[in-house]
VEXKEVO-323608 format. One record per residue (C-alpha): residue number from 1; residue in one letter; x, y, z. Coordinates in steps of 0.25 Angstrom, whole numbers, plus 2048, in hexadecimal, padded with zeros to 3 digits. Example, Ala and Ser with C-alpha at 12.3 -4.5 7.8 and 13.67 -1.06 7.14 Angstrom:
! VEXKEVO-323608
seq->1	type->a	c1->831	c2->7EE	c3->81F
seq->2	type->s	c1->837	c2->7FC	c3->81D
! end
This chain:
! VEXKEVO-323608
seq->1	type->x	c1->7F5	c2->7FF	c3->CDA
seq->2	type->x	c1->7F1	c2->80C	c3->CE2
seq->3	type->x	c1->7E4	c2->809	c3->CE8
seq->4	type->x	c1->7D9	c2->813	c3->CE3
seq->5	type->x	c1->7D4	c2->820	c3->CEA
seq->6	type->x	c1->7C6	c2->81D	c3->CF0
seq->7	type->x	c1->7BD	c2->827	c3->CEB
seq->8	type->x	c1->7B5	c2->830	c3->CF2
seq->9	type->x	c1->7A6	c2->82E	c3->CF6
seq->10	type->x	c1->7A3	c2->83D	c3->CF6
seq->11	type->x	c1->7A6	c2->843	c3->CEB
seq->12	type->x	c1->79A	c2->83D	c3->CE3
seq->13	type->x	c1->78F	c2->842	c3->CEE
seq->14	type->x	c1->794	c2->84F	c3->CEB
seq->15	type->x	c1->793	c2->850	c3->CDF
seq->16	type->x	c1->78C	c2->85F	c3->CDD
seq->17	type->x	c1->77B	c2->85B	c3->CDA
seq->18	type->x	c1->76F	c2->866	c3->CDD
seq->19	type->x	c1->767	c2->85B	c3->CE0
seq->20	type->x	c1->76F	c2->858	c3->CEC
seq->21	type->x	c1->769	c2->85C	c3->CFA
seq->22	type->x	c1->772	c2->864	c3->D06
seq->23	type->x	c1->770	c2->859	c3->D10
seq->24	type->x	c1->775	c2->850	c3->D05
seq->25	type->x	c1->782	c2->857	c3->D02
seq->26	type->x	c1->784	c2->859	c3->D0F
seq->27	type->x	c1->784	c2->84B	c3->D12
seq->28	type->x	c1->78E	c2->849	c3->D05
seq->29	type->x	c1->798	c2->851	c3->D0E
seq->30	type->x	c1->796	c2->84A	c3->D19
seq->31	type->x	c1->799	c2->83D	c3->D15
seq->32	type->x	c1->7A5	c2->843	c3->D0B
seq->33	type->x	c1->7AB	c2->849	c3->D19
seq->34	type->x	c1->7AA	c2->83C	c3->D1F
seq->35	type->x	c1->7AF	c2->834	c3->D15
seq->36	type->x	c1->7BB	c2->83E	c3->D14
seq->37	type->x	c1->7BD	c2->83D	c3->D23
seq->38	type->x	c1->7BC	c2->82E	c3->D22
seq->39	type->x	c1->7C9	c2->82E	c3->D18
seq->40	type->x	c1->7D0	c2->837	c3->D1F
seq->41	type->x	c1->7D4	c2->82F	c3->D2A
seq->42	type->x	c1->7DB	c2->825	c3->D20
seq->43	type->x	c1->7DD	c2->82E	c3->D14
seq->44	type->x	c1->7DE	c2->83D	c3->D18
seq->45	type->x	c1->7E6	c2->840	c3->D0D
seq->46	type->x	c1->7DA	c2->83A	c3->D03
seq->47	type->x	c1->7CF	c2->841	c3->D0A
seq->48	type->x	c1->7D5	c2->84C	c3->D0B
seq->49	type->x	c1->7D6	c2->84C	c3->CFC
seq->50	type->x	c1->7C6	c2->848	c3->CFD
seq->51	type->x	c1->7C2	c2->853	c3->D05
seq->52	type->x	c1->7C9	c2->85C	c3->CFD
seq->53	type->x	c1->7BF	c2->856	c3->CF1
seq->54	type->x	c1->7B4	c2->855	c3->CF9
seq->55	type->x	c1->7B5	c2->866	c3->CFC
seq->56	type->x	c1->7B5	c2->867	c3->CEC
seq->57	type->x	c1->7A9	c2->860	c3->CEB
seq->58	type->x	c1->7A2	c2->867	c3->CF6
seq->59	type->x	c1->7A0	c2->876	c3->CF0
seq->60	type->x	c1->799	c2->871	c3->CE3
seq->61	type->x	c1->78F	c2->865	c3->CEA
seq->62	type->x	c1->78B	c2->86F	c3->CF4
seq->63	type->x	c1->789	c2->87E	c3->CE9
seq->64	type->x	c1->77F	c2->875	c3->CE1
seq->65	type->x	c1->775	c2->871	c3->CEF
seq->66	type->x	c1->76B	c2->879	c3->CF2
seq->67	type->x	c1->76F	c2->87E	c3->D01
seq->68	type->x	c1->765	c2->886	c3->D05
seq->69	type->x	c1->767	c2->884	c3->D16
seq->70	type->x	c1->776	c2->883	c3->D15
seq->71	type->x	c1->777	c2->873	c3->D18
seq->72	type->x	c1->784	c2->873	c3->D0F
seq->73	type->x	c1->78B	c2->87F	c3->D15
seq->74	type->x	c1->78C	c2->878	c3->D22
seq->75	type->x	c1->78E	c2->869	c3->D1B
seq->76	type->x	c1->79A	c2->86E	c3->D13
seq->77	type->x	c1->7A0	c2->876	c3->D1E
seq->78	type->x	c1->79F	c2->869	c3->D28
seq->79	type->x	c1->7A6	c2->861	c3->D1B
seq->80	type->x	c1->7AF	c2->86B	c3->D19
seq->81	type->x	c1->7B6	c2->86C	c3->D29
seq->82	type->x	c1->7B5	c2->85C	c3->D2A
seq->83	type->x	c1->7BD	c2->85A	c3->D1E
seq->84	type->x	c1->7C8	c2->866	c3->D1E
seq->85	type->x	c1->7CF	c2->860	c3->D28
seq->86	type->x	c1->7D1	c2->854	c3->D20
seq->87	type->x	c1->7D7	c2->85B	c3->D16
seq->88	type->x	c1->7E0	c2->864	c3->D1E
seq->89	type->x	c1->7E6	c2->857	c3->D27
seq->90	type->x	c1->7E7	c2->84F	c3->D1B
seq->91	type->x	c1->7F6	c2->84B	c3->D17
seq->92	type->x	c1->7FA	c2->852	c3->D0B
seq->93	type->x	c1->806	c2->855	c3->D03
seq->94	type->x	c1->807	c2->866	c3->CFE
seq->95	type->x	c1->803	c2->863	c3->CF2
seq->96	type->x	c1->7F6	c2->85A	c3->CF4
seq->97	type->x	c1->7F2	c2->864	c3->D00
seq->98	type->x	c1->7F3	c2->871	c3->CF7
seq->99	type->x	c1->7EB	c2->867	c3->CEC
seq->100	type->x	c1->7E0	c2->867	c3->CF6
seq->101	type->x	c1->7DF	c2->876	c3->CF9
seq->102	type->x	c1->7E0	c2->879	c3->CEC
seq->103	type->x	c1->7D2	c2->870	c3->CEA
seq->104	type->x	c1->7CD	c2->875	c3->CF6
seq->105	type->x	c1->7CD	c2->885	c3->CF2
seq->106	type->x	c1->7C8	c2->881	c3->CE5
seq->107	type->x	c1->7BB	c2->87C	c3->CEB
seq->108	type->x	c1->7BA	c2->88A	c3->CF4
seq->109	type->x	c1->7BD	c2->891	c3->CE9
seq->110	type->x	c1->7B2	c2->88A	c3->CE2
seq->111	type->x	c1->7A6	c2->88A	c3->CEB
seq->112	type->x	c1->7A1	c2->898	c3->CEA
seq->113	type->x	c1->797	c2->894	c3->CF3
seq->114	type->x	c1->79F	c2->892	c3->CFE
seq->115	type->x	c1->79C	c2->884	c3->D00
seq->116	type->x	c1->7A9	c2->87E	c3->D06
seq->117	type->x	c1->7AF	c2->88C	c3->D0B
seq->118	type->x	c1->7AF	c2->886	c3->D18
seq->119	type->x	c1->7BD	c2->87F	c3->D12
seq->120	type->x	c1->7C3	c2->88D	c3->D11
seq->121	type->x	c1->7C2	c2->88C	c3->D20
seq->122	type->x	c1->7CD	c2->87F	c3->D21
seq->123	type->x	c1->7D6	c2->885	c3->D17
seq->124	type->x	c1->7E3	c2->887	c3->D22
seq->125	type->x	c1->7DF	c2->878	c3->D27
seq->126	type->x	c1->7DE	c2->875	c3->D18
seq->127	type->x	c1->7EC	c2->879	c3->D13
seq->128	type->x	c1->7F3	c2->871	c3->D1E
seq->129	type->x	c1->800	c2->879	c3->D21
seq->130	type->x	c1->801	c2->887	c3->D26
seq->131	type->x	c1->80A	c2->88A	c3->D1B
seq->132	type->x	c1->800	c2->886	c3->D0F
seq->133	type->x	c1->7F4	c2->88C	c3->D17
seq->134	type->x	c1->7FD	c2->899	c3->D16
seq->135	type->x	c1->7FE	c2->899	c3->D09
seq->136	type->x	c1->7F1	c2->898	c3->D07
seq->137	type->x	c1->7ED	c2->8A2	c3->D0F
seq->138	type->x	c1->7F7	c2->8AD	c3->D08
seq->139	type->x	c1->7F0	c2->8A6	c3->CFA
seq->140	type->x	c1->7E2	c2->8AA	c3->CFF
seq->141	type->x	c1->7E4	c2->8B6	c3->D07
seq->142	type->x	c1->7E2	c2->8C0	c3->CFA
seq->143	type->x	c1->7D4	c2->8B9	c3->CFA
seq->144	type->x	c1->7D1	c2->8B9	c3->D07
seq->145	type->x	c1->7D4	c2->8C7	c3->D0A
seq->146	type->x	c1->7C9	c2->8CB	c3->CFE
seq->147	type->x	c1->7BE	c2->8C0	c3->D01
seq->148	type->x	c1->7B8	c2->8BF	c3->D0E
seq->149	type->x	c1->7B3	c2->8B1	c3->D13
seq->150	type->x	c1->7B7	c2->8AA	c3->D06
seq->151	type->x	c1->7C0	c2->89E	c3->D06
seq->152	type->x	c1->7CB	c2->8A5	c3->D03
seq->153	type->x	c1->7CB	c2->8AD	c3->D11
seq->154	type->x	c1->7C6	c2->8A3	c3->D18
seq->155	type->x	c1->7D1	c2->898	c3->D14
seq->156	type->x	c1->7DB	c2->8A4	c3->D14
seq->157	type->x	c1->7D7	c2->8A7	c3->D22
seq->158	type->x	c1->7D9	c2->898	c3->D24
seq->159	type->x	c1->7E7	c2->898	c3->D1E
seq->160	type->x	c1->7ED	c2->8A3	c3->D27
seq->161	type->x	c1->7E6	c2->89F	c3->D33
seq->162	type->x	c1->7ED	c2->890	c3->D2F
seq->163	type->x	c1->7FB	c2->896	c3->D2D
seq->164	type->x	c1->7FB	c2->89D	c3->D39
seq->165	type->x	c1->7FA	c2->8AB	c3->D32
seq->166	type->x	c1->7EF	c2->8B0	c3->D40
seq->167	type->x	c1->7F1	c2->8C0	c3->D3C
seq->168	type->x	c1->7F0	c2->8BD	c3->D2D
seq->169	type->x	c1->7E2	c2->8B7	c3->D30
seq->170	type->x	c1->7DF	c2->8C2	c3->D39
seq->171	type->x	c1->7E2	c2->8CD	c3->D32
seq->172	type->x	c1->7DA	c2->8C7	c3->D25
seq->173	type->x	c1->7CD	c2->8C6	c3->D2E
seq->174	type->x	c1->7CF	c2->8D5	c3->D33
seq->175	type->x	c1->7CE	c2->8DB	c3->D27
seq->176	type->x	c1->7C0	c2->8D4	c3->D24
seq->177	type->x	c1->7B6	c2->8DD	c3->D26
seq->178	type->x	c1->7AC	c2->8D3	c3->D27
seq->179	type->x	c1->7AF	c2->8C7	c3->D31
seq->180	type->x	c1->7A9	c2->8B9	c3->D2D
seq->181	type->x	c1->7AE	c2->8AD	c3->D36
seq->182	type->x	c1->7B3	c2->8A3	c3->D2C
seq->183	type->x	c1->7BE	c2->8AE	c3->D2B
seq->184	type->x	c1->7BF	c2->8B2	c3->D37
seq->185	type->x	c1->7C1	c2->8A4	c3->D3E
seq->186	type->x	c1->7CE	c2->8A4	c3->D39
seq->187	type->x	c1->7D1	c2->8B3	c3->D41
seq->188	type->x	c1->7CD	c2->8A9	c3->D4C
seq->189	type->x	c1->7D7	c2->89E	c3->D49
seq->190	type->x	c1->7E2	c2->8AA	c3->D48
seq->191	type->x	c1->7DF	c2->8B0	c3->D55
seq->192	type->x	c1->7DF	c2->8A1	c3->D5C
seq->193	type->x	c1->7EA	c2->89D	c3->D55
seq->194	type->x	c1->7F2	c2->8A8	c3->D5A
seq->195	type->x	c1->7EE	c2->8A5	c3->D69
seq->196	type->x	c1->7E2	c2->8B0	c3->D6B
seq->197	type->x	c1->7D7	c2->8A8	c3->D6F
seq->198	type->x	c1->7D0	c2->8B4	c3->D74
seq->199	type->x	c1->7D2	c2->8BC	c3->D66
seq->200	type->x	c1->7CC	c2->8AE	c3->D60
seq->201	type->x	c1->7C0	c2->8AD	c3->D66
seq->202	type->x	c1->7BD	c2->8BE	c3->D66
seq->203	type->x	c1->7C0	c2->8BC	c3->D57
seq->204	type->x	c1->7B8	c2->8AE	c3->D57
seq->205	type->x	c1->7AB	c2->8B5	c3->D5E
seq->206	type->x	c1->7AD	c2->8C3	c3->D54
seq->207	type->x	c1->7AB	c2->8BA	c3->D48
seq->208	type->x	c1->79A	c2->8B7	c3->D48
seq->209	type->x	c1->795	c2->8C5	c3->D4A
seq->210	type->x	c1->788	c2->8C0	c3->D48
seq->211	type->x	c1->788	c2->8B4	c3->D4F
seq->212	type->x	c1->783	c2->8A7	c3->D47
seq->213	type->x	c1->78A	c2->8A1	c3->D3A
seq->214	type->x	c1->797	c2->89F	c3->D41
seq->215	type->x	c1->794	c2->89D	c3->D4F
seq->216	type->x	c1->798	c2->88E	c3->D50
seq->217	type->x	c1->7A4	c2->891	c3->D47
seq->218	type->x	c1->7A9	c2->899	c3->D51
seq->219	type->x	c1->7A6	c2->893	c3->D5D
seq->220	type->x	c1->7AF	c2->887	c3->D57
seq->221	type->x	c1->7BA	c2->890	c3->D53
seq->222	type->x	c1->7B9	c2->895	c3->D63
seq->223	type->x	c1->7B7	c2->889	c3->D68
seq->224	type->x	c1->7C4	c2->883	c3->D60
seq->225	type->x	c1->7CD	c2->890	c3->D64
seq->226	type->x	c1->7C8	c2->88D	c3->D70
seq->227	type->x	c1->7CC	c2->87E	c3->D73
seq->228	type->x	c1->7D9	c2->880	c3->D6B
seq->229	type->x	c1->7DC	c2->88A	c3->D77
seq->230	type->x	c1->7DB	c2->880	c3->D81
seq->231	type->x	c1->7CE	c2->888	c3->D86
seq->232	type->x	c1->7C4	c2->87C	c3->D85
seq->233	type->x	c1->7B9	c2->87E	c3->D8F
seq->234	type->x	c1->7B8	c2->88E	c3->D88
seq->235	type->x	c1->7B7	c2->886	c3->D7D
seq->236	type->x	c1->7AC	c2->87F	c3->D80
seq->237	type->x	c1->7A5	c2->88A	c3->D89
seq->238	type->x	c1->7A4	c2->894	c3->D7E
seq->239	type->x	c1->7A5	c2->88C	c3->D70
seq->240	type->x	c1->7A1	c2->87D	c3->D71
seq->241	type->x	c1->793	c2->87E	c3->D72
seq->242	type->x	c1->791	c2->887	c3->D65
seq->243	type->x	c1->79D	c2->87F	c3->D5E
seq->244	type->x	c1->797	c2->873	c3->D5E
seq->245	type->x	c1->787	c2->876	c3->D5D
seq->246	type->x	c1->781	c2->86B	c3->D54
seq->247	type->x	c1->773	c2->869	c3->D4F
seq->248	type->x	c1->76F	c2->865	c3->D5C
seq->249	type->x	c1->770	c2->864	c3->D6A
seq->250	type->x	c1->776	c2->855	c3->D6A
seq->251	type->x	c1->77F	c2->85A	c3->D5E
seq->252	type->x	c1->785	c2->865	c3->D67
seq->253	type->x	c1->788	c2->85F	c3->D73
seq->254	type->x	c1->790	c2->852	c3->D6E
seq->255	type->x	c1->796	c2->85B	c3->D65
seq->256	type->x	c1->79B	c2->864	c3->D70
seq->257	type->x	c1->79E	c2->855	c3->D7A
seq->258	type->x	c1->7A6	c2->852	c3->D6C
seq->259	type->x	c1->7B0	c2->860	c3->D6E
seq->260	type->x	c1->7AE	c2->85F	c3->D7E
seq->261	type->x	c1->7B0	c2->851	c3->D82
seq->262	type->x	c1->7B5	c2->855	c3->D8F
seq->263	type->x	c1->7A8	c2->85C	c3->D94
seq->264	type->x	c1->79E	c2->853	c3->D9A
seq->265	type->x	c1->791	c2->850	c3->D92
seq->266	type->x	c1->78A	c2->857	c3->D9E
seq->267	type->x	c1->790	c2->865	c3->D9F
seq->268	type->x	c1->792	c2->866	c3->D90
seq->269	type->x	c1->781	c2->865	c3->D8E
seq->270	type->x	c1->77F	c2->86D	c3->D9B
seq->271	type->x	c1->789	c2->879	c3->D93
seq->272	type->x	c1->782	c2->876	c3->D87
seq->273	type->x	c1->774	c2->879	c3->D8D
seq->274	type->x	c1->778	c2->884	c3->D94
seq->275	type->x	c1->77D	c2->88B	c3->D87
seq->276	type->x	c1->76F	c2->889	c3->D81
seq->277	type->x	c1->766	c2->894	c3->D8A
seq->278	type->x	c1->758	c2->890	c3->D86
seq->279	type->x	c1->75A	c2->883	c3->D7D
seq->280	type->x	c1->75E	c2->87A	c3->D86
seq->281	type->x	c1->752	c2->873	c3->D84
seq->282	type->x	c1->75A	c2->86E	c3->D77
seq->283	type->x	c1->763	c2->866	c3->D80
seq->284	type->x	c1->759	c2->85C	c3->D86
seq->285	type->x	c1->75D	c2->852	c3->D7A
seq->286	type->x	c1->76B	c2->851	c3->D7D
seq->287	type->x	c1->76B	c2->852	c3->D8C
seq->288	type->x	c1->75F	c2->845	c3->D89
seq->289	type->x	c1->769	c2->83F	c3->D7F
seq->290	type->x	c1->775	c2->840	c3->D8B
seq->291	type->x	c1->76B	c2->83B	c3->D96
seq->292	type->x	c1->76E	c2->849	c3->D9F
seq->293	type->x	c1->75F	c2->845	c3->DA1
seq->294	type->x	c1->75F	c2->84E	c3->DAE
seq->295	type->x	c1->764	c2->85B	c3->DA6
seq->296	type->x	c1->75A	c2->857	c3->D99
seq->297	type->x	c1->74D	c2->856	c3->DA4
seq->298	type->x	c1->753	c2->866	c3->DA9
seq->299	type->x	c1->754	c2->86A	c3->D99
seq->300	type->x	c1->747	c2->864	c3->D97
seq->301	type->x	c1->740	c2->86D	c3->DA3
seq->302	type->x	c1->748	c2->879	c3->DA0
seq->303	type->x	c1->749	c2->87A	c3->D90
seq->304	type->x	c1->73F	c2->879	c3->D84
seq->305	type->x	c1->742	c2->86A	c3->D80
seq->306	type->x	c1->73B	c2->864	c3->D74
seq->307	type->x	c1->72E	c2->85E	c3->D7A
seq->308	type->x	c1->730	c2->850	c3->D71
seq->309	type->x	c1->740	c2->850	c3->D75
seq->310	type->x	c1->73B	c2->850	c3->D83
seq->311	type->x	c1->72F	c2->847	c3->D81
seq->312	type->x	c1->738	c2->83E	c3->D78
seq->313	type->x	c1->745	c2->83D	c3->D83
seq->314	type->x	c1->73A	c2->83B	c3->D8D
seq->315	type->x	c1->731	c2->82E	c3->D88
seq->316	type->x	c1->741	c2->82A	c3->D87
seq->317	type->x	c1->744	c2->82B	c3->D95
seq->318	type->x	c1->736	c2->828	c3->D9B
seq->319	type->x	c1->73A	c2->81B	c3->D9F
seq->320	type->x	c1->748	c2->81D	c3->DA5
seq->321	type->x	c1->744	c2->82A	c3->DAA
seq->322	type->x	c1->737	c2->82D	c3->DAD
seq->323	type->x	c1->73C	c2->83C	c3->DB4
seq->324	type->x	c1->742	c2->83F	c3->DA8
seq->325	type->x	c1->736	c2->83B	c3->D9F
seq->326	type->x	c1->72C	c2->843	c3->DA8
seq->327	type->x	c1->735	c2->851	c3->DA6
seq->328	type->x	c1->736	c2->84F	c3->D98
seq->329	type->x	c1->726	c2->84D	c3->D94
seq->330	type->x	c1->726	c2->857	c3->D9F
seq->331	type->x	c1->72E	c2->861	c3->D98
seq->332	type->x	c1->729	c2->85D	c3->D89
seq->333	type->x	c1->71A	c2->861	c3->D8E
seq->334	type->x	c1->71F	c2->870	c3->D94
seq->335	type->x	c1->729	c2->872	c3->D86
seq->336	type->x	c1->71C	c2->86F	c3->D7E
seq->337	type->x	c1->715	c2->879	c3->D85
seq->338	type->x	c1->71F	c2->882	c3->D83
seq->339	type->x	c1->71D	c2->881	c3->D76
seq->340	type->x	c1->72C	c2->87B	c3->D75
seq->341	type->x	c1->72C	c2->86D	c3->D6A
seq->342	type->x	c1->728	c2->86C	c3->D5C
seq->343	type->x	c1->71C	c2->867	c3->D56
seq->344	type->x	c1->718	c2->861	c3->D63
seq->345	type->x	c1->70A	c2->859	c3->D63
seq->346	type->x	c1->6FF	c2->854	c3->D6C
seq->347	type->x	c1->705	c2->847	c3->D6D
seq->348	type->x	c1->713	c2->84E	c3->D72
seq->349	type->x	c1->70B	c2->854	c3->D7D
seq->350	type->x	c1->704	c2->847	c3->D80
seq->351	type->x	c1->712	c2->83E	c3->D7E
seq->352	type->x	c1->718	c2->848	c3->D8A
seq->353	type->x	c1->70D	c2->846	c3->D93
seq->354	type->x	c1->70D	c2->83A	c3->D92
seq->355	type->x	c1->71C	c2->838	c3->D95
seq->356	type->x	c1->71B	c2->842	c3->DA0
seq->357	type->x	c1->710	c2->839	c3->DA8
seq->358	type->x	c1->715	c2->82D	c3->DA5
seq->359	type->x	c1->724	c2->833	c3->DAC
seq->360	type->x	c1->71C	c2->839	c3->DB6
seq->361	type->x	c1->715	c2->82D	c3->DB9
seq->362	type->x	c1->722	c2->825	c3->DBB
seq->363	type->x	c1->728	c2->82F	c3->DC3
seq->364	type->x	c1->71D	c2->834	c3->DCB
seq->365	type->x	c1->719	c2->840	c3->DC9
seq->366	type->x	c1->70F	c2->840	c3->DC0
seq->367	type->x	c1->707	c2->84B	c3->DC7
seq->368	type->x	c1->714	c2->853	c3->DC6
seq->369	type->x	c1->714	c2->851	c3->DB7
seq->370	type->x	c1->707	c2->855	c3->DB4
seq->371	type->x	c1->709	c2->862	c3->DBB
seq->372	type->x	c1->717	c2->866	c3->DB4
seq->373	type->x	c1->710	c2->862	c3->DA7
seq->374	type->x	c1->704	c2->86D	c3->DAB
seq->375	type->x	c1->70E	c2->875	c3->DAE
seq->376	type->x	c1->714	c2->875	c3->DA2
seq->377	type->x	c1->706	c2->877	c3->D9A
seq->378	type->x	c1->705	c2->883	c3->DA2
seq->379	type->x	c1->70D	c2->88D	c3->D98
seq->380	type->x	c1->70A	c2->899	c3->D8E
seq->381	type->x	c1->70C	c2->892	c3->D80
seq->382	type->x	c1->701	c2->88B	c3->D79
seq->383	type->x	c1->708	c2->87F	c3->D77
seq->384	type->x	c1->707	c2->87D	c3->D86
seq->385	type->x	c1->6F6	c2->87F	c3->D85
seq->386	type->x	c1->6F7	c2->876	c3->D7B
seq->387	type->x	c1->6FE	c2->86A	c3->D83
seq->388	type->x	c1->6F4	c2->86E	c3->D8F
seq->389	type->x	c1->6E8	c2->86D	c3->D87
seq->390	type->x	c1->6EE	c2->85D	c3->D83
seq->391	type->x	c1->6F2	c2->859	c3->D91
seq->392	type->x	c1->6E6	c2->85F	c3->D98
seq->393	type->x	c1->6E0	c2->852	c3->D99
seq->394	type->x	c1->6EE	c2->84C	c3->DA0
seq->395	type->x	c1->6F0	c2->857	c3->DA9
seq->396	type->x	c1->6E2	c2->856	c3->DAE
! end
C-alpha cells in the first residue's frame, strides 16, 4: 500500500482573514519557505509542487491585510526568490512542468494587486529549457509589447533573455518610452550574456534616474555580472557594499564577510567605514563586537557614537581594559554635549562620569580626564551647558 503524501503546514495559516496582522503573514511565509526548502533536499519534485501551492495562496492572504507600510511587498518578494529556485531545479517530466506554469500565471493573472509579481521576474528559470522558456516568450510577447511592467513583459523579457534571444530583449526595451528596471534588468542580462560588460553596467547604472527604489537591485545585478566575469575585487569595490546593506551595521558586514570570504575581517570594516563619510560613528558596535578595540576607541573619538552604546561597551571593558573604558565614558560625555544620543538623562551623565574616573583612576590620569571632560562641555549646543551645569560640582 502507497504510503500517504504528508500534508502541508502552510496552507492552513494562509488561509485569506482581515484580522490577520502583516508581521503575522509575514511570519506565515517564513516558515512556508523553510518548510519548502527543508523538503526539498529530499523531495524536490514534492516541494516544488508545494511552492507552486504556496504562491497560489499568497496573492489572496495578502489583498485582504491591511499593508499600510508595505511590510508584505517585501515579505513576498523575499518568499517569492527563495522558492523559485526550487521550482525551477526540481525534476519534472514535460507535462508536470507546463502543469506548474500553467498554475503559476494563473496566480499573476489573478493578483491585480501585484502581490506575487516578483514571480514574473523567475519565469526563464521557471520553464527550465531554453526551448519551453522561448515558447513562452513568443506566447507573451503580444502582451508585452502593449503593457508595460506587467507580468507579462516582465516574464516575456525573462523568457528571451533565458532562450538566448539578447537582441530580442533589446530591441523590446528600446522601444519603451519610459524605462522601469524590473524591465530593464533583463537588457542587462542580454548585453552580459553577449560578453559586453561595459554596455551591462552603462545600461545597469541608466536604469534608476532617480536614484532610490532600485538602488540595491542594481547594485546586485552589477555586482553578479561582475563576478561572473571573473572581475571579483571590482565587484566588491563598487557593488558589495550597497548589495548586501542589511538593517544594520552587524547585518551588513557578515553579510558581505558571507559573499567575500577571502577579504580579511579587518580591511573589509576599514572599507566599509570609509564608504560611510560622517556616519562612521554607526560602526563602533560592530568593530566592539570583532574586538578591533583600537579602531572602535578611533571611531569613538572621531564620530557621533550613541552616548549609552559607548557607555554600555565601556562598563564592559572597564575591567579588562581600563584605556578603553576611559575613552568611551570619555567620548559619551563630548557626543552628550553634542547634542548626539536619545533621550539621554541625568543619570547617563552621571553613569559616564563615573566610568570615566574610576578608568582614569586606574590608569593614572585622572587629572587628565577631568580636563578632556571640561573640554568636552566647552561647546555651542545646549545639551552641553546642561551636562556642565550637572558635573559642576565633579569638575571643581
Amino acid at each position: 500500500m502507497a504510503a500517504k503524501t504528508r500534508a502541508w503546514a502552510f496552507p492552513g495559516r494562509l488561509a485569506p482573514d482581515p484580522a490577520h496582522t502583516p508581521g503575522a503573514v509575514a511570519a506565515v511565509l517564513q516558515r512556508a519557505v523553510a518548510e519548502l526548502r527543508r523538503a526539498s533536499r529530499g523531495e524536490p519534485a514534492r516541494a516544488a509542487d508545494g511552492a507552486v501551492l504556496l504562491i497560489e495562496r499568497m496573492g489572496p492572504a495578502i489583498e485582504v491585510v491591511e499593508d499600510v507600510v508595505g511590510t508584505l511587498a517585501g515579505a513576498a518578494a523575499r518568499a517569492i526568490d527563495r522558492v523559485a529556485p526550487v521550482i525551477a531545479g526540481a525534476p519534472a517530466e514535460d507535462a508536470v512542468r507546463e502543469a506548474w506554469l500553467q498554475r503559476l500565471w494563473a496566480a499573476l493573472v489573478a493578483d491585480e494587486a501585484g502581490h506575487v509579481r516578483r514571480l514574473a521576474e523567475h519565469w526563464g528559470a521557471l520553464c527550465a529549457t531554453p526551448a519551453r522558456a522561448g515558447e513562452w516568450a513568443a506566447r507573451l510577447l503580444p502582451a508585452a509589447r502593449e503593457g508595460l511592467a506587467t507580468a507579462a513583459s516582465i516574464a516575456c523579457l525573462a523568457g528571451q533573455v533565458a532562450s538566448g534571444q539578447h537582441a530580442a530583449a533589446l530591441e523590446l526595451l528600446a522601444g519603451r518610452q519610459i524605462e522601469v528596471w524590473p524591465e530593464r534588468q533583463f537588457g542587462v542580462l542580454a548585453l552580459a550574456a553577449g560578453g559586453d560588460v561595459a554596455a551591462a553596467l552603462a545600461y545597469a547604472r541608466a536604469s534608476n534616474p532617480l536614484g532610490h527604489r532600485h538602488a540595491q537591485d542594481i547594485a546586485r545585478l552589477c555586482e553578479s555580472v561582475l563576478r561572473a566575469a571573473g572581475r571579483e575585487a571590482e565587484a566588491y569595490a563598487e557593488f558589495a557594499f550597497t548589495a548586501h546593506a542589511r538593517q544594520n551595521c552587524r547585518q551588513t558586514f557578515e553579510a558581505v564577510r558571507a559573499a567575500y570570504p577571502a577579504v580579511a575581517a579587518s580591511k573589509l570594516l576599514g572599507d566599509l567605514l570609509a564608504a560611510s563619510p560622517g556616519q562612521e560613528g554607526r560602526w563602533f558596535a560592530t568593530a566592539c563586537a570583532l574586538r578591533f578595540w583600537g579602531l572602535a576607541a578611533e571611531i569613538a573619538a572621531q564620530s557621533p557614537c550613541d552616548p549609552r552604546t559607548l557607555l554600555r561597551i565601556g562598563l564592559g571593558r572597564l575591567e579588562a581594559d581600563p584605556e578603553f573604558a576611559r575613552e568611551a565614558a570619555v567620548a559619551a560625555l563630548r557626543w552628550t554635549c553634542g547634542g548626539h544620543g536619545v533621550e539621554i538623562t541625568g543619570d547617563d551623565v552621571y553613569a559616564a562620569f563615573d566610568l570615566a574616573r574610576v578608568a582614569g583612576l586606574r590608569t593614572d590620569a585622572l587629572p587628565r580626564t577631568r580636563s578632556r571632560i571640561a573640554v568636552a562641555c566647552d561647546q555651542p549646543h545646549p545639551a552641553a551647558q546642561w551636562v556642565l551645569g550637572l558635573l559642576a560640582a565633579e569638575l571643581g
